[in-house]
C-alpha angles and dihedrals in degrees: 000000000000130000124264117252116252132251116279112241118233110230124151122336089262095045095049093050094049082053101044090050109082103043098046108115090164103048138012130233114210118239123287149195123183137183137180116245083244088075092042088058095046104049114002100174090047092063083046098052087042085047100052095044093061103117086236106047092084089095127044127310147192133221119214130197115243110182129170106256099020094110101024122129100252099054131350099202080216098199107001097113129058124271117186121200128196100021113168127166131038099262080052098045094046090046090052095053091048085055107049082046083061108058081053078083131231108320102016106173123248099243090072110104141197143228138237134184143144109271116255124265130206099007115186108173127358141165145113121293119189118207097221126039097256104219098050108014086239114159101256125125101230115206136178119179144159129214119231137059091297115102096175096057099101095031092053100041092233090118121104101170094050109152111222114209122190111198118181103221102224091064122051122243119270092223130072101232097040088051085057109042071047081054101057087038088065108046094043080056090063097027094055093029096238130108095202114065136153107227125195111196147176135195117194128209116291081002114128103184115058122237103237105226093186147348123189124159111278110232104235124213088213139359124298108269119228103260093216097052085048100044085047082067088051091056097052088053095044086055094047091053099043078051096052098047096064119108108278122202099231099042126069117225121064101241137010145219134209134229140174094215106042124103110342088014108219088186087073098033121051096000122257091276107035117178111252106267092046079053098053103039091059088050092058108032086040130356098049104054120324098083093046088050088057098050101051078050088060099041114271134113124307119259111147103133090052126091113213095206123062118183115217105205084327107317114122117236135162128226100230093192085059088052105042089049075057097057095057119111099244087245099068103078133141126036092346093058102041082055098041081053095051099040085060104050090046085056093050098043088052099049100028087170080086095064091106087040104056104124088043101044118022109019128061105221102152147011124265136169089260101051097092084068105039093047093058089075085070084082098068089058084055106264123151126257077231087052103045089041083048088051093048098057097050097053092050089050086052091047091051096043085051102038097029114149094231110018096027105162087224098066088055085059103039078065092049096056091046083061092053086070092047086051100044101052078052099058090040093058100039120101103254137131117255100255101052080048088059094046095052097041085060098042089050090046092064104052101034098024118037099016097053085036089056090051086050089046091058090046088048093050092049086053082052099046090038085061100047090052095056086051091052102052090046102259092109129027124209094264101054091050089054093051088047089048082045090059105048104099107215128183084259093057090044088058095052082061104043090055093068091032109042131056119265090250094050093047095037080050087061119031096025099101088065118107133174094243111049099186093046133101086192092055111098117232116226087248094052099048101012097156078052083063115025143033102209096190088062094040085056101057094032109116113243112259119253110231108219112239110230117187127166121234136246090256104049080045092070098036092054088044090049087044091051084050093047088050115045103244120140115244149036135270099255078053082040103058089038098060086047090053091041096045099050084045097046097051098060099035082055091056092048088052101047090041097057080062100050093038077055103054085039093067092046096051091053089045100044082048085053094058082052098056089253119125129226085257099046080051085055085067098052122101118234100240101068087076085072094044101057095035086057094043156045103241123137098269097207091047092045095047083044088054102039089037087046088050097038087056087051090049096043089045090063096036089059093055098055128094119195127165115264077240126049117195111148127027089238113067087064065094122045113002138152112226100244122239120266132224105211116224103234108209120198127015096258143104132228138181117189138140106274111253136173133229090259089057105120082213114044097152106126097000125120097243114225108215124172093221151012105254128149092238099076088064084112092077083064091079097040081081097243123178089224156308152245126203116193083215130040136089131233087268098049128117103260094041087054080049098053090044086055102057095025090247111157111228134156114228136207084352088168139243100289097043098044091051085042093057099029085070098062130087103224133022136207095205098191105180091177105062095027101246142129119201124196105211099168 
């Protein structure tokens, strides 16, 4: 038997491609020629003359930079060098080489070379796949492409319609050009003895194998994970979600998807992959109860024994069947509800864009001016003129019961959460031990803090709703409604301001308990890191903001109290303009107050695990239940944390290294799955153009902020005078989207995983709200 051949050796772009050549059976490389800027040098016109009697340099042709170095494992410097496209002509072609040399930089060493190759006809996709999921190792083969003739559309960040594939490698892809780009992965894998490669790639048109344009090794962030042992935890969540969308007695709808934006959103709120404790303490002061508790108190269905978020191997996700049965008015019950249901779920399966805009968009949870109108689309999915009307009439009897001028359910709520304050200074100055401080904050926290703030979220999202739908029949126009959201003082706004007028110690006194992630021990409070988070020179110069007036006419007053009439809502349009002002309001002071609560219990957590030898980072591993457990017990505190904390580490590790769509509709694509495209929600009616900057960048006056969610925590870059932001997670309704209404600020939010990569990597940024665009200018 022969031997086997040996491995190819990677060299410089050029040289790997000339070696990899002969010996692809799964893929092509185009013909080639390469030099060293020594020979150029030394004999210019000699390269030219070599180059242009190639058989195939009588069309176009691109030259291509092949340093030392540029694809080697320890770096790849991906775009640092010139590339030049279409060149045709020798003055062209002469001029092109002497400026790829050039990026080299002063002084480039001889031994560089450059590339040299026919341009490519008749592209049809083409992009870089990478054979390991770069963060964790973990066994996906990782492709962005763009379909079109451009081949440097995804290295080169210009595309805005890349298509982002996820394939797990131990199954093959389900479609024919991703098997095959599979296919030459593969085989380079064997061919160059590394699991872990950067592939750039091209199909052309009625071409079924791919030409490879580059392979170099791909820098991993941490060791390739074994395919089999991964695949062995996909499996686990296929099955659970092929479980969990069977027919269930006590849901309507026969079947359910899951999502990490609808509803309350875990996406924006504790991240897609939360360490364990963040994930746990949204389950219990939220997901597990507390929101359906909220929602049978409004009106709606019961659902109080099911929890909304399931966690697969440690990814939030929430069961929008689950939800959607939430969102019912308790009196539609029977066929029309298991359709409605159903209805529901198919639309947003087949438009999962939709996934941040669900109560907007696809469900039907209140009345508004407007309803009469957009119900009416339930026809055309085959629902009666008596159901629609049915449906109609509930929602307006919920909205009033929820709204109502006089027994409104908000204003109950709006009590409760004055009572959390009350609560809290008295578990903080009782004599009590840590833990059982901890245990109390966060009990109290549930049922005066996110239970009353979820009431208060509902009535939020109706004001919200309420507005949109004036805007919608013609009483209000955009941007009235953003000069009335302008002039809604919040706590948040209130904030912007008390940083230039109060003292470092009064403002620190009472926004200090605030961190931008709520949910996160790791997550440093203002008052623990105030100089991360302000710059108190520049808040102190800074001119107060002047709030907009906004004031209806004569003549809108008696069209919206002629429409309440009209509708049956009870109240009038002075009633009206106030709940709107006082929800808004009211939403966002309840989520100052509760999290003061929870941002409390949080530090002494992390200070009750320190006397235990445990770090602020070991404590993020824990799981939150472990604070009843030992309250209610006798167990050894420091054995039970080291156990929670050692199994919560196994878990998260895991939990880093899995990809799953943000919406789940089929078992299957746990597998093999495209990430689905994302309509931004544009918030404002402005325009901004500033240098793209992240939280952690020390100078973020006049830069577009790039955030990964929308969490109320974040409020601090409010006062760093930015031109705007982008979060990857949020909807519409979400807390930093209120914000950025508030101080007309344009900002683009939840604009999803592709587009917010795709815009994190450039340098400048043309953020246009109004007429919905980003523009990447740099």
């Amino acid at each position: 038997m022969a031997d086997p051949a040996p491995p190819v050796a990677f060299g410089t772009k050029a040289e790997t491609l000339e070696r990899l050549a002969p010996r692809l059976r799964h893929g092509r490389v185009l013909p080639l020629l390469h030099f060293s800027v020594t020979a150029w040098r030394r004999g210019a016109e000699a390269v030219l003359d070599a180059i242009l009697a190639m058989p195939w340099a009588d069309g176009a042709l691109i030259i291509r930079s092949s340093a030392l170095g540029e694809d080697g494992a320890e770096a790849s410097m991906a775009g640092r060098y010139a590339s030049v496209a279409d060149v045709c002509g020798r003055a062209a072609l002469a001029q092109a080489i002497r400026r790829v040399i050039a990026s080299y930089g002063r002084g480039c060493g001889g031994r560089h070379r450059v590339l040299v190759q026919p341009m490519l006809a008749g592209v049809a996709l083409s992009g870089v796949a990478f054979t390991r999921e770069p963060s964790s190792g973990a066994p996906y083969l990782v492709v962005n492409a763009h379909r079109g003739a451009d081949t440097a559309a995804v290295t080169g960040g210009a595309g805005t319609d890349l298509l982002t594939q996820y394939c797990h490698l131990s199954r093959r892809p389900k479609e024919p050009w991703l098997a095959a780009l599979r296919d030459l992965a593969e085989e380079l894998e064997g061919l160059l003895g590394t699991p872990a490669l950067d592939i750039e790639f091209a199909f052309l048109a009625g071409e079924a194998q791919p030409v490879l344009l580059q392979a170099r090794p791909l820098v991993l962030a941490q060791p390739p994970l074994d395919a089999e042992a991964h695949a062995a935890h996909l499996a686990l969540i296929e099955q659970k979600i092929r479980l969990g969308s069977r027919p269930h007695p006590y849901l309507h709808g026969p079947r359910t998807v899951y999502g990490v934006m609808p509803d309350w959103n875990p996406a924006e709120i504790i991240g897609v992959r939360p360490r364990p404790l963040a994930l746990s303490l949204y389950r219990a002061l939220v997901t597990d109860s507390i929101w359906a508790y909220q929602r049978h108190n409004y009106g709606y269905h019961n659902l109080r024994s099911f929890p909304l978020l399931l966690a697969f191997h440690g990814l939030p996700y929430v069961d929008v069947r689950v939800s959607f049965n939430s969102f019912l008015p308790a009196d539609i019950d029977g066929d029309f509800a298991d359709r409605l249901v159903a209805h529901y779920i198919d639309r947003l399966a087949a438009t999962p864009a939709l996934h941040d805009k669900v109560e907007f968009e696809i469900v039907f949870s209140c009345y508004t001016f407007d309803l009469p109108q957009r119900i009416a689309a339930l026809a055309e999915a085959g629902f009666s003129g008596e159901e629609r009307a049915r449906l109609t009439d509930s929602l307006r009897r919920l909205t009033n019961r929820i709204i109502g001028r006089d027994t409104g359910l908000w204003r109950a709520d709006s009590a409760r959460i004055e009572e959390l304050e009350r609560r809290r200074a008295a578990i903080l100055g009782a004599d009590l031990d840590p833990l059982s401080r901890v245990y109390w904050l966060l009990e109290d926290c549930k049922r005066y803090g996110t239970l009353p703030f979820a009431g208060l979220a509902r009535a939020g999202f109706i004001a919200n709703q309420t507005l949109r739908s004036l805007v919608a029949i013609g009483v209000l126009t955009e941007a009235e409604v953003a000069q009335f959201m302008a002039g809604v003082e919040t706590v948040s706004g209130r904030m912007a301001e008390d940083v230039a007028r109060l003292g470092r110690g009064d403002f620190l006194a009472r926004y200090g308990h605030l961190r931008p992630g709520t949910y996160d021990i790791l997550s440093p409070r203002y008052d623990e890191a105030p100089d991360r988070y302000f710059t108190w020179e520049e808040a102190a110069t800074a001119p107060p903001r002047d709030r907009p007036r906004f004031a209806l006419t004569l003549e809108q007053m008696r069209r919206v109290n002629a429409l309440l009439a009209e509708h049956g809502l009870e109240h009038d349009v002075v009633g009206l303009f106030g709940f709107l002002e006082a929800a808004i309001r009211g939403r966002e002071e309840a989520k100052f107050v509760f999290s003061r609560s929870l941002s409390d219990a949080l530090s002494l957590l992390r200070d009750y695990g320190a006397t235990l030898g445990f770090s602020a980072e070991d404590m993020a591993h824990a799981d939150a239940a472990l604070v009843t457990e030992l309250y209610a017990g006798s167990a050894d505190p420091r054995a039970a944390l080291a156990e929670s904390i050692a199994a919560g580490r196994a878990r998260h590790a895991v939990t880093r290294s899995l990809v799953l769509p943000p919406l789940l509709t089929d078992p299957g694509a746990v597998w093999d799955f495209a990430l689905p495209p994302t309509e931004p929600n544009y918030v404002t009616q402005g325009r901004a153009i500033g240098r793209v900057a992240t939280a952690e960048s020390r100078d973020l006056a006049g830069a577009i902020v790039m955030i990964p969610s929308a969490d109320p925590g974040f409020d601090w870059i409010f006062s760093r005078g930015i031109a705007g932001f982008v979060t990857a997670y949020g909807g519409v309704n979400s807390h930093m989207a209120i914000r950025a209404a508030e101080l007309g600020l344009p900002a683009v939010v939840g604009a999803g995983e592709a587009l917010f990569a795709h815009w994190s990597q450039a340098r400048l940024l043309e953020v246009d709200t109004g007429n919905r665009q980003v523009r990447v200018l740099r």
